[in-house]
C-alpha positions as CSV (number, residue, x, y, z in Angstrom):
1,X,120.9,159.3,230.5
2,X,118.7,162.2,231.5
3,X,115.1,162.3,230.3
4,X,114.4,165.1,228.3
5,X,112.8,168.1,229.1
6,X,109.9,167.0,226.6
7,X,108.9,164.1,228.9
8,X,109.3,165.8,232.2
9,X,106.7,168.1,231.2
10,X,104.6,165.4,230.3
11,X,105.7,163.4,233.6
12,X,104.1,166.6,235.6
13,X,101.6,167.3,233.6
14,X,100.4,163.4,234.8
15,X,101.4,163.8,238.1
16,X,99.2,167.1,238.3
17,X,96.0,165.2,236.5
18,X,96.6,162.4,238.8
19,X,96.4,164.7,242.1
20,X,93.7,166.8,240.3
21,X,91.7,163.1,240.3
22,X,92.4,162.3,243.6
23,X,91.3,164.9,245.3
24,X,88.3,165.3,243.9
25,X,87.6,161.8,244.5
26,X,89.0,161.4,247.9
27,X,86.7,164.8,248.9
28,X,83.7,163.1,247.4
29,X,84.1,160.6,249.3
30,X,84.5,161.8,252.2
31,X,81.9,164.3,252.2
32,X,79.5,161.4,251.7
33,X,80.2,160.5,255.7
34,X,77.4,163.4,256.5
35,X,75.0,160.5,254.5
36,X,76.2,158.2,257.0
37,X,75.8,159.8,260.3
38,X,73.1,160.9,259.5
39,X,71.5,156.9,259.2
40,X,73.5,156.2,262.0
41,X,72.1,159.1,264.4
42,X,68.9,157.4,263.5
43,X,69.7,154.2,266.0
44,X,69.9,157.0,269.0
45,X,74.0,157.2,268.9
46,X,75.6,160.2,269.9
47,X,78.4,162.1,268.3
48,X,81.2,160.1,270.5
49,X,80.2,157.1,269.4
50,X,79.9,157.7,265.7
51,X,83.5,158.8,265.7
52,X,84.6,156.2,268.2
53,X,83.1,153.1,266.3
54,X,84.3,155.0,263.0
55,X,87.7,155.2,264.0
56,X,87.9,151.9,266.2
57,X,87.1,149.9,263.2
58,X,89.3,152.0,261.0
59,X,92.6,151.3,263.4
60,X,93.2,148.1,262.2
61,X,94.0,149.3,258.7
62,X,96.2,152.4,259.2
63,X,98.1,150.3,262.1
64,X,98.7,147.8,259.5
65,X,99.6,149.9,257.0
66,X,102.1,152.3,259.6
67,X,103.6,149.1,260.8
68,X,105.1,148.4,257.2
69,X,106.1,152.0,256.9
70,X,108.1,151.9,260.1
71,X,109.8,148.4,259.4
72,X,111.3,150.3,256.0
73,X,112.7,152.7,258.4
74,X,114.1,150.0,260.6
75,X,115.7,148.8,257.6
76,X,117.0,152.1,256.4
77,X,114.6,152.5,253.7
78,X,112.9,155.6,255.1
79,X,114.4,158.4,257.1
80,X,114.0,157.8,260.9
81,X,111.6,160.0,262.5
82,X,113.2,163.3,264.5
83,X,111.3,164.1,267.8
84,X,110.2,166.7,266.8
85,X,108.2,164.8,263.6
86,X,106.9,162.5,266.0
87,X,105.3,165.2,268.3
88,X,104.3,167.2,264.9
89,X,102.4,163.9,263.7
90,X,100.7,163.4,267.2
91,X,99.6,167.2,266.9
92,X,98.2,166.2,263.5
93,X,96.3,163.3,264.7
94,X,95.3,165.6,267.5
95,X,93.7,168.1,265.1
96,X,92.8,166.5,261.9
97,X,91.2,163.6,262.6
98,X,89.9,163.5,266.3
99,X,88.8,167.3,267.3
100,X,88.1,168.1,263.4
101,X,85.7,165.4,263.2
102,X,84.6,165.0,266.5
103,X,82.9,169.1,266.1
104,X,81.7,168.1,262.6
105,X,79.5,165.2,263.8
106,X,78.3,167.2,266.8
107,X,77.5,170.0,264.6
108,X,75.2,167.0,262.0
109,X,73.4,166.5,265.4
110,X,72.0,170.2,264.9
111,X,72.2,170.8,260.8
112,X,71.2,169.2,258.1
113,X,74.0,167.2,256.2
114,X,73.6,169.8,252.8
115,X,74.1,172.5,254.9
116,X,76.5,171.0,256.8
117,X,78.9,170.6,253.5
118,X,78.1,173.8,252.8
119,X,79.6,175.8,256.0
120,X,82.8,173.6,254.9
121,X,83.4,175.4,252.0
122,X,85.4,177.7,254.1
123,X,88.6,175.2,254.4
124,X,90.3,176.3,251.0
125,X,89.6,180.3,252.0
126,X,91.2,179.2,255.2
127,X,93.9,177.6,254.1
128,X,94.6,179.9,251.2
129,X,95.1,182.9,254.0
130,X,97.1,180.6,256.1
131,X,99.3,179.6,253.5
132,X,99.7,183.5,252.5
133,X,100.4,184.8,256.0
134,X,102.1,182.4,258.0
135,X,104.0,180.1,254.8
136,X,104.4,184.0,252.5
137,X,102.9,182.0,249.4
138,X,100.9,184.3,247.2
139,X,97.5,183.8,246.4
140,X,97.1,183.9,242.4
141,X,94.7,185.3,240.4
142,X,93.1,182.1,239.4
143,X,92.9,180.7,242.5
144,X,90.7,184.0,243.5
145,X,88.8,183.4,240.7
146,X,88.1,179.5,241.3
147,X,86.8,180.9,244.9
148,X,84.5,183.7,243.9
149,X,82.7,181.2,241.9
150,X,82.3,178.7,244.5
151,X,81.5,180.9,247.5
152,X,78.9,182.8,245.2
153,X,77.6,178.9,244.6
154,X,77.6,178.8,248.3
155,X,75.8,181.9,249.6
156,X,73.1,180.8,247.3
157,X,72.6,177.4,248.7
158,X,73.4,178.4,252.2
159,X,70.3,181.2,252.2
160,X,68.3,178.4,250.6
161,X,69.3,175.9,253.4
162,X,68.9,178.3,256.4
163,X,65.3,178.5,256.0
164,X,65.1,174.7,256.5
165,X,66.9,174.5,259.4
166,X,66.0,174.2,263.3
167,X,66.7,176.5,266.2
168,X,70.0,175.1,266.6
169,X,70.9,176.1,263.2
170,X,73.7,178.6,265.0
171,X,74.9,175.8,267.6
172,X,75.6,173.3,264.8
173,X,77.0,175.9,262.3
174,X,79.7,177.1,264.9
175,X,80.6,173.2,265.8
176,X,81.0,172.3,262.0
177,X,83.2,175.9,261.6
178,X,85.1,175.1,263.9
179,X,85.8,171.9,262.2
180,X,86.4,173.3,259.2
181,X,89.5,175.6,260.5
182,X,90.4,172.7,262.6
183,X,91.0,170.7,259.3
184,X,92.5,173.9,257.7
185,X,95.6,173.7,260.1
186,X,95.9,169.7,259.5
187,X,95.8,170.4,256.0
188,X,98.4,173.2,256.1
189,X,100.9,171.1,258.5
190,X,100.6,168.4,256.9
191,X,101.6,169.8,253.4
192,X,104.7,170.9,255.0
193,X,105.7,168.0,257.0
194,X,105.1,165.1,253.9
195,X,108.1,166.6,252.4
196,X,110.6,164.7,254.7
197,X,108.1,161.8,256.1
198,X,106.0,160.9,252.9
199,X,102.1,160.9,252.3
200,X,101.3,157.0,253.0
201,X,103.6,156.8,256.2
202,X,101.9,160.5,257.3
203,X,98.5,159.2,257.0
204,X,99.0,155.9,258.6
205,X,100.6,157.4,261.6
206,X,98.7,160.1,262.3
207,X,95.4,158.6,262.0
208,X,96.7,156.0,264.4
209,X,97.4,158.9,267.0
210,X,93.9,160.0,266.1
211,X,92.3,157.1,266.6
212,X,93.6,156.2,270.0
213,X,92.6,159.7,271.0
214,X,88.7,159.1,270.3
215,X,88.5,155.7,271.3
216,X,90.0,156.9,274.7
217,X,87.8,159.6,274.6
218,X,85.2,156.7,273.7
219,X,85.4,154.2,276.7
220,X,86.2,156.8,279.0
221,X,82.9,158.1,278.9
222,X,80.4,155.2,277.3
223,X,82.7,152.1,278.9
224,X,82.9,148.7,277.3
225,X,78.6,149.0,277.7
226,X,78.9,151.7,274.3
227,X,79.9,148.4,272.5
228,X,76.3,147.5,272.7
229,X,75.0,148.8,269.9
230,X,72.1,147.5,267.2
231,X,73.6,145.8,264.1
232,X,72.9,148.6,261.9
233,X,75.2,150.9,263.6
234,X,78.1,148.1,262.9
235,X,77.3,147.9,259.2
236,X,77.4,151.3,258.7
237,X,80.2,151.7,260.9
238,X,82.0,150.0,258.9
239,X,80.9,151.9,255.8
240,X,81.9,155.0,257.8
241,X,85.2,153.4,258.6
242,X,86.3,152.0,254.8
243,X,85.0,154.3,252.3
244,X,84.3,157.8,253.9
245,X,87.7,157.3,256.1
246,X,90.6,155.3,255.1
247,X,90.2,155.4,251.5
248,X,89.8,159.4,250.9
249,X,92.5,160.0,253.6
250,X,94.9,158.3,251.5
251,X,93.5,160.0,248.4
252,X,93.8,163.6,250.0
253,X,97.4,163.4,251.3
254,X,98.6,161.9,248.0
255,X,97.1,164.4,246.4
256,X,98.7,167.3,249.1
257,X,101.9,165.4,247.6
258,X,101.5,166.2,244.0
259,X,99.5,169.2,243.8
260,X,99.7,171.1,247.1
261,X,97.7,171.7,250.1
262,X,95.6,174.7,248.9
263,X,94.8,173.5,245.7
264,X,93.7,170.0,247.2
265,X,91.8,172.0,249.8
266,X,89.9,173.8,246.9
267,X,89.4,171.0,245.0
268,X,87.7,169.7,248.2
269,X,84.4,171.9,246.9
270,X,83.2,169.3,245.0
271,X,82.7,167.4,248.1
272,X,79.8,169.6,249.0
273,X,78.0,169.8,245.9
274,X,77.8,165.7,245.8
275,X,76.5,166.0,249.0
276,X,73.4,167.9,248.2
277,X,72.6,165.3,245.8
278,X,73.2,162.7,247.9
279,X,71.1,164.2,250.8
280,X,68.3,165.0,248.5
281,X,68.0,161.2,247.4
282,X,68.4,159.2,250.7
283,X,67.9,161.4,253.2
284,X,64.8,163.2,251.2
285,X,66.7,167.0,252.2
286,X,65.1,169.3,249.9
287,X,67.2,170.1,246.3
288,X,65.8,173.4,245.1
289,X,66.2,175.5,242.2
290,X,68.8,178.0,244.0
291,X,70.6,175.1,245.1
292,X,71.5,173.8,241.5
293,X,72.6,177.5,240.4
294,X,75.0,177.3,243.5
295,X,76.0,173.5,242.4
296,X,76.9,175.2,239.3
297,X,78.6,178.3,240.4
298,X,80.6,176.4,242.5
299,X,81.3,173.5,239.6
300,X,82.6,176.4,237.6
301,X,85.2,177.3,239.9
302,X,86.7,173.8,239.8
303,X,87.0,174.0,236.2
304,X,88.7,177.7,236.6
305,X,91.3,175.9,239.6
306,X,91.6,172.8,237.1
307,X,92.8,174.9,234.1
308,X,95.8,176.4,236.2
309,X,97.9,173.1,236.1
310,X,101.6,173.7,235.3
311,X,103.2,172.5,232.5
């Protein structure tokens, strides 16, 4: 018997909600890696071996968690990878994961972390035009709305964090833009390539491609000696690695699989706004009065994005 179309609707409507809550979650999360490096930059480390310890610790996990994914395809559970997927996926890990982060933490070396959440507002706008020029998808009325709010949120927190910033304020801005568009693409691939492969087998894999990639990158430059590190930079290594990386990378693609890539790109606003918060309280970053009217400006256009679920 088919369900009727009363339930369906309901059934979406769920499936939207539940998207809708995990990626602003998962972008909360991860945003709250800027807090991180930032402790971690304290111990002398350089940008390399924040993302090498970050993604070296984090291997273990999504190699588990591919390994399961590709004994279900063994077993004829799962589509078999083309090879053309499998080169798509190693482009992704390429990309999202490796160059995408390793310009954002070279960019924190230069840029405070609220401003540094700030410059990424720029992934949805990105992906937004991407998704209209290359994919032909129309960008609706609401979603320009939800955007006007938060960028006007933005270039009132960005003029505000400018005048607290050092002489490489234009260094570290370009590095952490370049991130952002970097991520834009990932984002945008990605959304079209979970169709056939799934989110949870997507991440897993390419997050394995990308952390092979840094941790070459790693020892081929620091050797086994970057090992030797203080304590501290384990501990929050492994912060880094379970909470601000494998957790809302999960989060994010499910969410790409229920609500789409530009509306879980736009939803990734909120990431930024936590941020400030954050940065104010344990890494003492000034919170001013123009930075709560952008907090709210920007707030206001994830409401606006939220009340354009589909029935």
């Amino acid at each position: 018997m088919s369900s009727s179309p009363g339930a369906s609707a309901t059934t979406r409507t769920q499936e939207f909600w539940m998207g809708f809550l995990l990626a602003g979650l998962g972008a909360v999360l991860f945003s709250a890696k800027a807090i991180v490096v930032k402790f971690t930059y304290r111990y002398g480390v350089d940008a390399l071996t924040v993302i090498g310890f970050r993604m070296m610790l984090s291997l273990p996990f999504f190699a588990a968690i591919g390994w399961f994914q590709a004994r279900k395809a063994r077993q004829g559970k799962l589509p078999r990878l083309t090879v053309k997927e499998r080169l798509q996926i190693i482009f992704l890990g390429f990309i999202g994961y490796y160059l995408s982060s390793f310009l954002d933490f070279l960019g924190l070396q230069y840029i405070s972390a609220g401003l540094e959440r700030l410059i990424l507002f720029l992934s949805p706008t990105f992906v937004l035009l991407i998704s209209a020029f290359y994919l032909k998808r129309p960008i609706a009325g609401g979603q320009w709305v939800a955007l006007g709010l938060s960028y006007l949120g933005v270039m009132f927190v960005f003029l505000q964090d400018l005048s607290f910033s050092g002489s490489n304020v234009m260094l570290g801005s370009a590095f952490v833009l370049g991130s952002a568009f970097s991520y834009s693409f990932y984002l945008i691939a990605s959304g079209e390539l979970i169709k056939r492969v799934g989110a949870t087998r997507l991440v897993a894999y390419a997050m394995s491609v990308s952390a092979v990639i840094s941790m070459v990158h790693f020892f081929g430059v620091h050797g086994l000696d970057g090992l030797r590190q203080p304590l501290p930079v384990y501990q929050l290594s492994l912060v880094h690695a379970l909470f601000n990386t494998v957790a809302p990378t999960f989060m994010i693609m499910w969410s790409v699989a229920r609500i789409g890539a530009p509306m879980t790109s736009q939803l990734g606003l909120l990431g930024p706004v936590s941020v400030l918060f954050l940065a104010a309280w344990l890494l003492g970053e000034p919170l001013t009065v123009l930075q709560l009217v952008g907090t709210g400006f920007a707030l206001a256009g994830a409401v606006v994005l939220g009340r354009r679920r589909r029935a």
